[in-house]
C-alpha positions as CSV (number, residue, x, y, z in Angstrom):
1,X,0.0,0.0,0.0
2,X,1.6,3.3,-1.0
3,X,0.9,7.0,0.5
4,X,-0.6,7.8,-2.8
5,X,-3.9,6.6,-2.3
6,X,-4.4,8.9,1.3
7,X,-4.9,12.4,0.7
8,X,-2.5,15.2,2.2
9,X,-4.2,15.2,5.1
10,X,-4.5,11.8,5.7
11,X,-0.6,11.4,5.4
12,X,0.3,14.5,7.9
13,X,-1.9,12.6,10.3
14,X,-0.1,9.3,10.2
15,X,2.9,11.2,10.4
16,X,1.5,13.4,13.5
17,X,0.7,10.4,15.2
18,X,3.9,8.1,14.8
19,X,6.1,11.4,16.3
20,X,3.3,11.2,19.4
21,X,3.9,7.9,20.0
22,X,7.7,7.7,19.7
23,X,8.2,10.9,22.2
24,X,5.9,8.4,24.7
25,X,8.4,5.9,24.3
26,X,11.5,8.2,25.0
27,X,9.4,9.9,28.3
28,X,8.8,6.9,29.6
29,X,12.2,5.2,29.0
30,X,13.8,8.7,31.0
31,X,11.2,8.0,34.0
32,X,12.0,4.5,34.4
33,X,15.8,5.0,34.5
34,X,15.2,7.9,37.0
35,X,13.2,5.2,39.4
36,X,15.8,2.3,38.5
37,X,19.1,5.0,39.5
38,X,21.3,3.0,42.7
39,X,21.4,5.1,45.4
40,X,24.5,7.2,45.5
41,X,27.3,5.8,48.5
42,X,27.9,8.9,51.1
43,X,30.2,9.5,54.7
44,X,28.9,11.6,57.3
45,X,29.3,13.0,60.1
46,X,27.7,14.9,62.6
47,X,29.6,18.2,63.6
48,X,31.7,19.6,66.4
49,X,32.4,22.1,68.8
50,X,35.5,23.1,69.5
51,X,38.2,26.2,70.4
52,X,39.5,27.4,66.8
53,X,41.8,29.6,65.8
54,X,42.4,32.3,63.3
55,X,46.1,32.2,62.4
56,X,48.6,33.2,59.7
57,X,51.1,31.6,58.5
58,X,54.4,31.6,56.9
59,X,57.7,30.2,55.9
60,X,61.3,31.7,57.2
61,X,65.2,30.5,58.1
62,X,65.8,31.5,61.8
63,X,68.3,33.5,62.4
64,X,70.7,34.6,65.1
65,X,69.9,38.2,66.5
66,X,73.5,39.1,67.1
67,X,76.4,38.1,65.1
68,X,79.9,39.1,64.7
69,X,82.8,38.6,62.6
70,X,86.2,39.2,64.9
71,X,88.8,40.2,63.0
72,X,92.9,41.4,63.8
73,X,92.9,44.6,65.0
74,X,96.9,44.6,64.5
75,X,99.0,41.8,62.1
76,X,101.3,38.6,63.8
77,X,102.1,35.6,64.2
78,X,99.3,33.2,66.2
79,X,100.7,32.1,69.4
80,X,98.3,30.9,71.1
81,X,94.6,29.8,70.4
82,X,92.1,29.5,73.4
83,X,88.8,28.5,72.5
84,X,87.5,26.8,69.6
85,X,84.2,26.1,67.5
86,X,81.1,25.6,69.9
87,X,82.6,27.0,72.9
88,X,80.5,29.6,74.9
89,X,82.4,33.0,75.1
90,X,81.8,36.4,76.8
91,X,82.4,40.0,75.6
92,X,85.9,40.5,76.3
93,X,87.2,37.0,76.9
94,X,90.6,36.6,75.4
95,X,90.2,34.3,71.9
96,X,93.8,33.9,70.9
97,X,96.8,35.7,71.5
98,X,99.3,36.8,68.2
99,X,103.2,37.6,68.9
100,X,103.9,41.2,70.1
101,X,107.2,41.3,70.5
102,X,108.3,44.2,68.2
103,X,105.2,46.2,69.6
104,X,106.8,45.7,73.1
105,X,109.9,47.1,72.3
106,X,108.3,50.3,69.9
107,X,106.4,50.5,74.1
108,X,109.2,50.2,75.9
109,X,110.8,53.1,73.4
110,X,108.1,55.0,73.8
111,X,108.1,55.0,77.9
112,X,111.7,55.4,78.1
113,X,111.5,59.3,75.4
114,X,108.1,59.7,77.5
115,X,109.6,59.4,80.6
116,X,112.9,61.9,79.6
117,X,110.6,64.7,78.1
118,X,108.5,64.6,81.1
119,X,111.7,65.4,83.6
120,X,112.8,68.2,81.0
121,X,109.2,69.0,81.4
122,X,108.8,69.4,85.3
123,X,112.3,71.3,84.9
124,X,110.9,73.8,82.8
125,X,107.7,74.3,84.6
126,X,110.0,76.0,87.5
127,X,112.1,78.2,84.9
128,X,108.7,79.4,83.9
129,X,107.5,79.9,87.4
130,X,110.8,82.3,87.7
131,X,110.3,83.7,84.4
132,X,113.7,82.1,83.6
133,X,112.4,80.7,80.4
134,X,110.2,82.1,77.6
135,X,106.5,81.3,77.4
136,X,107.1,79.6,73.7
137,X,109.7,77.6,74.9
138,X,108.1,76.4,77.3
139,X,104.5,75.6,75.9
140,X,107.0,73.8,73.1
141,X,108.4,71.2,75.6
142,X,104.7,71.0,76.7
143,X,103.0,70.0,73.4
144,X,106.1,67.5,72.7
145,X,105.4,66.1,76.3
146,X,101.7,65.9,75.3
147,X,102.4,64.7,71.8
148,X,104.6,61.4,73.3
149,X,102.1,60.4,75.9
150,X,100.1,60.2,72.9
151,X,102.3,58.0,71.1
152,X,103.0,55.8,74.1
153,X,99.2,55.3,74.9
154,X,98.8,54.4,70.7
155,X,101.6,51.6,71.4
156,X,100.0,50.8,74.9
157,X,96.8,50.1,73.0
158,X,98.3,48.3,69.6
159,X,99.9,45.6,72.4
160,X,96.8,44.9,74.0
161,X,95.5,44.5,70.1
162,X,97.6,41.4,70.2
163,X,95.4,39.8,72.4
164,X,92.1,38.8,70.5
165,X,88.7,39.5,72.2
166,X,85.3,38.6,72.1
167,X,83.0,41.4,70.9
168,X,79.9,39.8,71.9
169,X,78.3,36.8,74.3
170,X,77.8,34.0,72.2
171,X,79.2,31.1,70.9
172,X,82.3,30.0,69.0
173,X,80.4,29.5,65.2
174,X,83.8,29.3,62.8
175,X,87.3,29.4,63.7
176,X,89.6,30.9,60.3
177,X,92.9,31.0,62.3
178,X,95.6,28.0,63.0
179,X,98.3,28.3,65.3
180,X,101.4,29.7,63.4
181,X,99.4,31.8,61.0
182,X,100.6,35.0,60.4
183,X,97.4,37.1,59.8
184,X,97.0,41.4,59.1
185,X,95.1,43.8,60.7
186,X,91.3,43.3,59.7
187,X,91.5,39.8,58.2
188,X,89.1,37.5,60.3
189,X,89.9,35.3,63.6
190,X,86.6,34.2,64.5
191,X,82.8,34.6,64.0
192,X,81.0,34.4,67.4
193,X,76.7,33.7,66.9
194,X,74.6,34.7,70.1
195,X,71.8,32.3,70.3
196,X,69.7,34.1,73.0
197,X,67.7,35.6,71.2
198,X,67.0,33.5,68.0
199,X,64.8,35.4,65.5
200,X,62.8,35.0,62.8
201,X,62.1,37.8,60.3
202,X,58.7,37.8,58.7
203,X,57.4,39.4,55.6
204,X,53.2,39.7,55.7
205,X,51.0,41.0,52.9
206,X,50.1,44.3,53.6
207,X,46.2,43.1,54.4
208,X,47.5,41.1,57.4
209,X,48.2,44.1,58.9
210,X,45.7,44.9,60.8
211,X,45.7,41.4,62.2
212,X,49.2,41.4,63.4
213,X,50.3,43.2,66.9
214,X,53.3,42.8,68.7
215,X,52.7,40.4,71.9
216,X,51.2,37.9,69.4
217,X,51.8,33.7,70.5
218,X,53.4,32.2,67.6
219,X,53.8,28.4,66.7
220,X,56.9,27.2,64.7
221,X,57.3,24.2,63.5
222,X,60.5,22.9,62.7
223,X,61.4,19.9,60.3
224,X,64.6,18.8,62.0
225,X,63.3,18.9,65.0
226,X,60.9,16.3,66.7
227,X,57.8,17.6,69.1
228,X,55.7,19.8,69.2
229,X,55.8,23.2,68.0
230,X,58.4,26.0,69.7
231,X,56.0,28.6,71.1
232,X,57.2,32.5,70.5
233,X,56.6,35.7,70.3
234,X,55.8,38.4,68.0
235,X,57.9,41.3,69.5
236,X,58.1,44.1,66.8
237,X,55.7,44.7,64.1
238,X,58.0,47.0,61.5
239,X,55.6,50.9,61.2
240,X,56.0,50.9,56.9
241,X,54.8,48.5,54.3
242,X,57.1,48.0,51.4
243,X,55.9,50.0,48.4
244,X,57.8,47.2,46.3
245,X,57.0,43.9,47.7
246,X,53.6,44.7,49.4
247,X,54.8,43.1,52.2
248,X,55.5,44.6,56.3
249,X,58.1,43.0,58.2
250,X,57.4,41.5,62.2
251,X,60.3,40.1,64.4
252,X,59.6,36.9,66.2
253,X,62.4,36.4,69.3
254,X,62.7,32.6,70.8
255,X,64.4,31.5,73.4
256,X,65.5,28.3,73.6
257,X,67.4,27.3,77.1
258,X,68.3,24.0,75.5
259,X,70.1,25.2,72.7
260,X,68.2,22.7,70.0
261,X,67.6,25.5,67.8
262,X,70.3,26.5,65.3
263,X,70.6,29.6,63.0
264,X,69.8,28.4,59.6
265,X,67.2,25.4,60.1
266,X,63.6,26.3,58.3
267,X,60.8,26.9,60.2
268,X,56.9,26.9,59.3
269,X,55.4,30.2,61.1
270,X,51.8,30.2,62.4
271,X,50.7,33.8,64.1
272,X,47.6,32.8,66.2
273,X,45.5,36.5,66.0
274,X,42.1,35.3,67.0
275,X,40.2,32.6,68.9
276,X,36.7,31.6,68.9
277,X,35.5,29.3,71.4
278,X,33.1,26.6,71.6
279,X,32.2,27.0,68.0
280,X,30.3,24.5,65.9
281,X,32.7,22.9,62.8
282,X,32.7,20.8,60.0
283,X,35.5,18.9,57.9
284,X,36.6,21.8,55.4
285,X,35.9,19.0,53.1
286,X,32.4,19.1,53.2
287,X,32.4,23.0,52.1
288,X,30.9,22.8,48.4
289,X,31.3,26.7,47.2
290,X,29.7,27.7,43.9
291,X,28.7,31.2,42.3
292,X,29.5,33.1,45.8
293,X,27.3,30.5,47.5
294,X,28.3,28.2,50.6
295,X,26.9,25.1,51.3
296,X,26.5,21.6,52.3
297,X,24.5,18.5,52.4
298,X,22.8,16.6,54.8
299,X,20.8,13.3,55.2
300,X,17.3,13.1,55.8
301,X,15.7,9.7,55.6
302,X,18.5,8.8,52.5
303,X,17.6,11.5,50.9
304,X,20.7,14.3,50.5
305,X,19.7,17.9,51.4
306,X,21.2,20.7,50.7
307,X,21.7,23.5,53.3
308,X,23.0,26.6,52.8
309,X,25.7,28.2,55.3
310,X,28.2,30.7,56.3
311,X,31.6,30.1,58.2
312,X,34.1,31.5,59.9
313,X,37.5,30.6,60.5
314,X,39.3,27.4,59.3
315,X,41.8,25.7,61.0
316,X,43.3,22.4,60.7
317,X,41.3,20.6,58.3
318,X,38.5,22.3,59.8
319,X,36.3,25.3,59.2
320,X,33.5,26.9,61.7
321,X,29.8,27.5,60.9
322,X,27.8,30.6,61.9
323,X,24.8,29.9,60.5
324,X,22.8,27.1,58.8
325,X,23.6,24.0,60.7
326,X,23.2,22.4,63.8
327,X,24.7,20.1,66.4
328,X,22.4,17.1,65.9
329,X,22.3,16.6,61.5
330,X,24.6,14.4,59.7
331,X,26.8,16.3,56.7
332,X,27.8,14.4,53.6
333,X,31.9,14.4,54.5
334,X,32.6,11.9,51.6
335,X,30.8,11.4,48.0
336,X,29.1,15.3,48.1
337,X,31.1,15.9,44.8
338,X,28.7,16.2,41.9
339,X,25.7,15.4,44.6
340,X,22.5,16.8,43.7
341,X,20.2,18.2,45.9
342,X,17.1,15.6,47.0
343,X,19.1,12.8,45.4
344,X,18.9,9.2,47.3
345,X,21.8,8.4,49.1
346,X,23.2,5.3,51.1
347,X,24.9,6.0,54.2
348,X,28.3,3.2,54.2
349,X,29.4,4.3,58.0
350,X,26.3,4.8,59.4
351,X,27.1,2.6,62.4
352,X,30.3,4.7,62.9
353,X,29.7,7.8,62.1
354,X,29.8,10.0,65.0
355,X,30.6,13.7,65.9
356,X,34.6,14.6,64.9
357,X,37.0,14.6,67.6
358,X,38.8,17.6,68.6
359,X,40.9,16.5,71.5
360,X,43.8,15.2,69.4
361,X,44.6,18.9,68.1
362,X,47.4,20.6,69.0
363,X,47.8,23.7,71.5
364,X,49.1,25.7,68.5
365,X,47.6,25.1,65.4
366,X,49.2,25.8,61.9
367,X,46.8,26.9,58.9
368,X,46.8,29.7,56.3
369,X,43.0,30.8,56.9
370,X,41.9,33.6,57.9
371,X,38.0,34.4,58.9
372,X,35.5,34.9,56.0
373,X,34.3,38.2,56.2
């Protein structure tokens, strides 16, 4: 049978007809693969409360606040050599000693012509007294006397050079000299580090700044060393923000009795600013942010709801939430990725899955979060 024997109307009928029945078919293939859809697998967990912190943190080398680089005041031989790397030293402790012996004898020259001009001297002052002896002569012998005393209190001085001092209290760092070296004036003996106090110079974006005071607990954590973090303090917060970098500088001094801290080792800086307490939280997982909108879901009789929110600060895996959640619902922690809202879920720890535990974290926590504003 051929098309030819309906009329035009006829055939647009058919046709009208077949489409209905075909879009039928499709609807009703989408609706059954809706109902037939698994349920999707999920974690969650209920939230906690808990102390958290608003911190910022940064990387630096610690460093040793006072530092100096002894060098020979006058040249020689090394003599002697007193102290040596690691040894604890005071200002003015005696280092090394170099040979003196032809400044002792330009001394001893210079006492004996000292001692002469000053009898001529004390001669002349009672010639003047008489008026045996004119005033130009006399003030001559004067300024020669004054001129040598001088002189001998130079070559007083360039002896006791011989004798190498410490500058500073600290400790013996580097040791240039052997014995029987014959070094110059100004080449370098010894560097000397003081360890109390240790810094740590910090460079903070400028928007930090009104965060950042001086008095400020700071944790460090340091790679080499095992323990928990060294607890410090921010001590000087630098008054100018460099145009260049964008960047302020703030001085962190610690003190560390036991000497385990060197100059040089690589610390991880956390500033602790602000603290809430008692504040409900969530695994920072569970955040789901999208188009300037905070959220996350939780389980209602399988079924995944979303639930809008706003936080606060986040800290160690962690962030707090103000508003929109409460103690007692269950959060998706695990599987909320691509979730869609009122979409049937199944629950895998739901005989474990309990509120977080807080007690495990640390006194000083390290994070780069700051509160939401």
């Amino acid at each position: 049978m051929t098309l030819n024997r309906f009329g035009p109307a006829a055939v647009a009928l058919i046709f009208l007809l077949s489409g209905c029945q075909q879009g039928e078919g499709v609807a009703g293939n989408d609706e059954e693969e809706k109902e037939e859809a698994p349920p999707i697998p999920v974690e969650t967990s209920k939230p906690s409360r808990g102390d958290i912190y608003a911190v910022y943190t940064g990387t630096a080398p610690i460093e040793a606040f006072a530092e100096a680089n002894v060098v020979g005041k006058v040249g020689g031989e090394v003599r002697e050599i007193l102290v040596e790397e690691g040894d604890a030293v005071t200002k003015g402790q005696i280092l090394a000693r170099l040979d003196g012996d032809r400044l002792r004898l330009e001394l001893s020259q210079s006492e004996a012509q000292l001692r002469k001009l000053q009898r001529d001297y004390e001669r002349n002052v009672d010639l003047s007294e008489k008026g045996l002896i004119s005033a130009g002569d006399f003030d001559k012998i004067k300024f020669e006397t004054e001129a040598l005393q001088a002189t001998f209190n130079l070559a007083k001085l360039e002896l006791d050079y011989t004798q190498i001092r410490a500058p500073i209290d600290g400790v013996i760092s580097e040791r240039f000299i052997k014995l029987g070296n014959t070094i110059s004036a100004s080449d370098p003996v010894f560097r000397i580090t003081s360890f109390e106090p240790l810094v740590v110079y910090l460079h903070v974006p400028e928007r930090e700044y009104r965060n950042i005071g001086a008095g400020q607990t700071v944790g460090i954590d340091i790679d080499a060393l095992q323990g928990p973090p060294i607890v410090a303090t921010v001590t000087r917060v630098s008054p100018i923000v460099d145009p260049e970098t964008g960047t302020f500088k703030i001085t962190i001094e610690i003190y560390d009795e036991q000497r385990r801290i060197k100059p040089g080792m690589f610390g991880r800086i956390s500033v602790i600013y602000d603290q809430h307490a008692n504040v409900l939280q969530v695994p920072r997982s569970a955040i789901i942010e999208e188009v300037g909108q905070t959220s996350v879901f939780v389980v209602e009789n399988d079924i995944a709801i979303r639930r809008f929110v706003e936080t606060g600060f986040s800290d160690e895996g962690l962030i707090e939430i103000t508003s929109g959640l409460t103690d007692d619902e269950f959060v998706v922690i695990v599987g909320q990725i691509g979730l869609k809202p009122d979409a049937k879920v199944t629950v895998i720890n739901a005989d474990d899955s309990t509120e977080l535990n807080l007690a495990e974290k640390s006194d000083i926590q390290v994070s780069d979060n700051a509160p939401t504003d």
